[in-house]
C-alpha positions in Angstrom: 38.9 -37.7 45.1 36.6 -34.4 44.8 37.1 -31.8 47.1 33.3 -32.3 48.1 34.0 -35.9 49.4 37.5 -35.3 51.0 35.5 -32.3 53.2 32.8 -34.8 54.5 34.5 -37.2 56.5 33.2 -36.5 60.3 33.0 -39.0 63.0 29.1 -40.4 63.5 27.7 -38.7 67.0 25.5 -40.3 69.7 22.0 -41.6 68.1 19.6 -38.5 67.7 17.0 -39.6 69.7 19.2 -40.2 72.7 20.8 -36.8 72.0 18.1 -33.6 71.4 21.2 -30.8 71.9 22.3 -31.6 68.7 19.3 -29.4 67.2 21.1 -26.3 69.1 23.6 -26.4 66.6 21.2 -25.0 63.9 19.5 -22.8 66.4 18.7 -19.3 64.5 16.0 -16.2 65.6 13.1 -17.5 63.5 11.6 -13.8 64.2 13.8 -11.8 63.0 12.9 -9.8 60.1 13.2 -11.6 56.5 14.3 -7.7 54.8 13.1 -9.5 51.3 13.9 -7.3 48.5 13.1 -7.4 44.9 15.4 -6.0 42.1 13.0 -7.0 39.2 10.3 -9.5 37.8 9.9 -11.2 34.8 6.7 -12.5 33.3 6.5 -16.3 31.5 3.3 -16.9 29.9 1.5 -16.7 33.7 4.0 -17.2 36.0 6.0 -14.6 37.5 10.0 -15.0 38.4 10.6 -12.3 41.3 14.5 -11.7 41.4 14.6 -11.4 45.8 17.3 -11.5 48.3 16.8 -12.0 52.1 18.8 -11.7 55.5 20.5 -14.6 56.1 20.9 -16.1 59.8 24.6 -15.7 59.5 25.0 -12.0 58.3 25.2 -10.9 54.3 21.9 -11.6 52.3 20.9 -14.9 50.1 20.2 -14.0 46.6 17.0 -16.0 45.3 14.3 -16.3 42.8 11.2 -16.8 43.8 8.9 -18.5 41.2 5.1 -17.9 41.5 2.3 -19.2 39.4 -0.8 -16.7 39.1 -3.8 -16.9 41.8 -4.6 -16.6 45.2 -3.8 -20.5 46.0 -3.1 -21.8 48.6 -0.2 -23.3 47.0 2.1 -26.1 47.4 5.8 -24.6 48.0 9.4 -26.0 46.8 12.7 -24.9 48.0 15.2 -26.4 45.7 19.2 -26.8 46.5 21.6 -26.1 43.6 25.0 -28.2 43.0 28.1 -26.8 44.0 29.5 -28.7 40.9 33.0 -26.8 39.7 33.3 -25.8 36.0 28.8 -25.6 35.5 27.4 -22.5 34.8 24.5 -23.6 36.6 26.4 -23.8 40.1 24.1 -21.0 41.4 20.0 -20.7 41.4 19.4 -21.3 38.0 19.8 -25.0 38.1 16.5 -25.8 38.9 14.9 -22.4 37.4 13.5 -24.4 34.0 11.9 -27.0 36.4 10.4 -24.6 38.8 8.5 -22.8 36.4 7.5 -25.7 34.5 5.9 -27.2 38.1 4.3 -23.2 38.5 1.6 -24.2 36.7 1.0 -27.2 38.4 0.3 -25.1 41.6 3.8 -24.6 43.1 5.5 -21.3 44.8 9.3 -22.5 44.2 12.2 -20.6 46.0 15.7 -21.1 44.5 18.8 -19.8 46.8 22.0 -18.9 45.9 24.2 -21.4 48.3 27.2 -19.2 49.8 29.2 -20.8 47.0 27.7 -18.8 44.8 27.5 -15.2 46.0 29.8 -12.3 46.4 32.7 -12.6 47.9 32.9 -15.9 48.5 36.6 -17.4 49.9 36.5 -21.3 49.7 38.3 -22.8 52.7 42.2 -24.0 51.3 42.1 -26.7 54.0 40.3 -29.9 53.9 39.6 -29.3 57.8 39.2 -25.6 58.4 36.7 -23.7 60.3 35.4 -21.8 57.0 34.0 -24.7 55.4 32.5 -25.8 58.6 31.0 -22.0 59.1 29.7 -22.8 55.3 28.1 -25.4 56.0 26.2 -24.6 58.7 25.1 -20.9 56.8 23.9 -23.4 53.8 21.1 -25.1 56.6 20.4 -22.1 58.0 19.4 -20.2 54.9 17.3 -22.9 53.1 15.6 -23.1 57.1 15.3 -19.3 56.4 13.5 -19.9 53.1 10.9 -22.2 54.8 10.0 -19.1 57.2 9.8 -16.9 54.0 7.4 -19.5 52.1 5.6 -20.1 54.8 4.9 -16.6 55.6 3.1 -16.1 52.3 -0.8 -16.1 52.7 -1.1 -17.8 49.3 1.3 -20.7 50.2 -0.2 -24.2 52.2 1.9 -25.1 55.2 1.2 -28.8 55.3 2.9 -29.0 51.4 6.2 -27.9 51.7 8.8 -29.7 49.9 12.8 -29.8 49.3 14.9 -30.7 46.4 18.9 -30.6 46.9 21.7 -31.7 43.9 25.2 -32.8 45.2 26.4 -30.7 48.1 22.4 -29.3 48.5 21.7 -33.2 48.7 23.3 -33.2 52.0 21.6 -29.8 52.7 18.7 -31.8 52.6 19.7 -34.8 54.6 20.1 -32.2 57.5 17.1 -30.5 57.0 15.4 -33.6 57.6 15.8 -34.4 61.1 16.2 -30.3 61.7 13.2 -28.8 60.4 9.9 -30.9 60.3 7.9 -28.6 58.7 9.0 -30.4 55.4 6.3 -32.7 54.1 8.9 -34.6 51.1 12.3 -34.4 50.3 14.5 -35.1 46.8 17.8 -35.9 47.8 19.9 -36.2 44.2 23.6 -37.8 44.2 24.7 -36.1 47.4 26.8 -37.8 50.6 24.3 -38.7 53.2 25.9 -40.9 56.3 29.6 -40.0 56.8 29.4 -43.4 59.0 29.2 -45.2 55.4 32.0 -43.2 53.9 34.5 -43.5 56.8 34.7 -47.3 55.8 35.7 -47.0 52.3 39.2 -46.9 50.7 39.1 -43.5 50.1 38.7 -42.2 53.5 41.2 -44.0 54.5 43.7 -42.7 52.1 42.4 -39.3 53.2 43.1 -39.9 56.5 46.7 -41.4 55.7 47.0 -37.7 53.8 46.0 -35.7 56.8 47.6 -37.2 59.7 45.8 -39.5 62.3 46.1 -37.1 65.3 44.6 -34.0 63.4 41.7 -35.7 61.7 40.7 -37.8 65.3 40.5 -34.0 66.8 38.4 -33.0 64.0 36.2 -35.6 64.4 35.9 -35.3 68.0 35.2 -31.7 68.0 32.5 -31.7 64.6 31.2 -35.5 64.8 27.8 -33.9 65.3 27.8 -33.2 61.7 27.3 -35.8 60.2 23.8 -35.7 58.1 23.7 -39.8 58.5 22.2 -38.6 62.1 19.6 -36.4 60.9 18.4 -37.8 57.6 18.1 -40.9 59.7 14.9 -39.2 61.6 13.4 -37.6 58.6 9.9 -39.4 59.1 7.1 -38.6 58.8 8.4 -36.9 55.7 9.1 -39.3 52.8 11.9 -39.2 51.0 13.2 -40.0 47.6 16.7 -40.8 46.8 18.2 -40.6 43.4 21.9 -41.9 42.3 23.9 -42.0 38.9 25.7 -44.9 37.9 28.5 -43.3 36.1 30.1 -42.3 39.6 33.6 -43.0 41.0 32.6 -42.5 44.7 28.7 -41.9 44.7 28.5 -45.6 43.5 25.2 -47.7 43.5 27.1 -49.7 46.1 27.9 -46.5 48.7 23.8 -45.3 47.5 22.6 -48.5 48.9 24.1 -47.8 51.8 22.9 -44.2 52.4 19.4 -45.9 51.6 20.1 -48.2 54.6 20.3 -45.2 57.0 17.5 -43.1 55.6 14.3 -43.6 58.0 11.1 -44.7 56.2 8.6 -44.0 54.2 11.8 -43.7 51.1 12.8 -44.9 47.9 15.4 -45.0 45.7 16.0 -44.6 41.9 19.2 -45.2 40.0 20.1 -43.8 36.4 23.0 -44.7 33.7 23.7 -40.6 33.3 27.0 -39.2 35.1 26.4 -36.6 38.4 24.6 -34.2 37.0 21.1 -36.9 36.0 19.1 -36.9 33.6 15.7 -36.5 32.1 14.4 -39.8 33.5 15.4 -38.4 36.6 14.0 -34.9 35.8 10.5 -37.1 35.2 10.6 -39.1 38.3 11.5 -36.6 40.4 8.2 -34.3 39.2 6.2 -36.9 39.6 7.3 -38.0 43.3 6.2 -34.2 44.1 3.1 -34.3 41.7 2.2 -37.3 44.6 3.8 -36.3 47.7 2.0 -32.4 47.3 -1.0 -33.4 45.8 -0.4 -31.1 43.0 -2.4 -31.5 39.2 0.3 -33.0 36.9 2.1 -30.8 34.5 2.2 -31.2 30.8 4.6 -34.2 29.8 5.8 -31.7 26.7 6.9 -28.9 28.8 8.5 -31.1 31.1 9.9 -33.0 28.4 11.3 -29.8 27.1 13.4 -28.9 29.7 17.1 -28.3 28.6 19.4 -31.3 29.8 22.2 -30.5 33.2 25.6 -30.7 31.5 28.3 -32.4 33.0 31.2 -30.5 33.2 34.9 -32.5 32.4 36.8 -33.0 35.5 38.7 -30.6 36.7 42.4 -31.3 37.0 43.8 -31.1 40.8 
């Protein structure tokens, strides 16, 4: 069982409609100054790759590129969610850097955190049920909802085409975001946990909750069952949203993606491929031509996109 999935196991909350306080949990001062600084830029062909940090909601600052293609727009705008896969060297920004810049072109501002997973000092949280991971969590939501107000402060970006891609733990990001934050037009949610509801009924939660104790996992749930991103992603409309699985999964299974589909409001879809977590190109393809649609953007050059270097998937690691 991965550390990811043994951390997501909450307790479904009160339906989301019936319950508007559970927005207050992501409650942040939208006004407060960004402090965006730049530390350099780098030139490809036409499209510029500022390296930019900004204050995050929850103290410290979020380390970011910002990829920009040349003209006055308005631009479409991506904010794209990195895996917090263990043993890739691509568990930071530069997951998605390749595909951003090959989308530039196409008419797209992209903004690529750093998730607190990846920056200084980072401590990850020893227990499965500790208040750090929780305090993560929420920081993760509240910086990519940071990075909205930053793209959408931009003269040259377009408001109404604002879109978010998320890998893995970022996938979940995402599935909040959805019901949070409806300035989000699309969303590319890629192998990630969606509804806790769904994984509290498989065999591995329960073995997880054999592990932990009954008692201390029913006050965990009772005190954090409003995070669960089931609730949120479950009001994402009128954003659409496109799900995309792996076959070669031991707990993200077509089976348990089906059932995340299930919860997901409409318009969606869902895409499976025979690749491991990390994808592959065919899902590389799809997924730039869900946003070529969904931001009415002019589609890139199959070869560049075709030349993008593959996601490796690192071995497991051993527990």
């Amino acid at each position: 069982m991965t550390r990811l999935v043994a951390t997501v196991f909450l307790l479904v909350s009160p339906l989301f409609a019936q319950d508007p306080s559970l927005l207050h949990h992501f409650d942040y001062d939208s006004k407060a100054p960004l402090d965006i600084r730049e530390t350099g830029v780098k030139q490809r062909g036409e499209v510029a790759i500022h390296d930019i940090s900004y204050a995050s909601p929850k103290g410290g600052r979020v380390p970011a590129y910002l990829v920009a293609p040349k003209g006055k727009g308005p631009f479409a705008a991506v904010i794209w969610g990195h895996w917090y896969q263990d043993g890739s060297e691509f568990l930071n920004r530069k997951e998605f850097l390749e595909e951003a810049i090959a989308l530039a072109p196409s008419g797209v501002v992209s903004l690529l955190p750093d998730g607190p997973i990846a920056r200084p000092g980072f401590v990850r949280d020893p227990d499965p049920l500790g208040e750090l991971q929780i305090e993560q969590r929420i920081q993760a939501i509240l910086d990519m909802r940071r990075g909205a107000d930053l793209l959408l402060a931009r003269g040259d970006v377009d408001p109404t085409r604002l879109a978010y891609v998320g890998h893995s733990y970022n996938a979940a990001t995402g599935a909040f975001l959805a019901g949070i934050d409806k300035r989000f037009k699309a969303f590319v949610l890629m192998a990630g946990n969606l509804s806790d509801e769904v994984d509290m009924r498989s065999k591995e939660f329960q073995d997880f909750r054999k592990q932990i104790g009954a008692e201390k996992m029913d006050a965990f749930r009772a005190r954090y069952g409003w995070l669960d991103q089931g609730i949120y992603v479950a009001h994402a409309a009128p954003a659409s949203v496109f799900l995309q699985y792996a076959t070669k999964e031991d707990f993200l299974t077509p089976a348990r993606a089906k059932e995340y589909y299930a919860v997901v409001s409409e318009p969606k879809s869902l895409r499976f491929y025979e690749a491991p977590h990390a994808l592959n190109a065919e899902a590389r393809r799809d997924r730039v031509a869900f946003l070529v649609k969904e931001l009415n953007l002019k589609a890139p050059d199959p070869a560049s996109i075709a030349r993008l270097p593959e996601l490796m998937q690192p071995p497991p690691v051993q527990q």
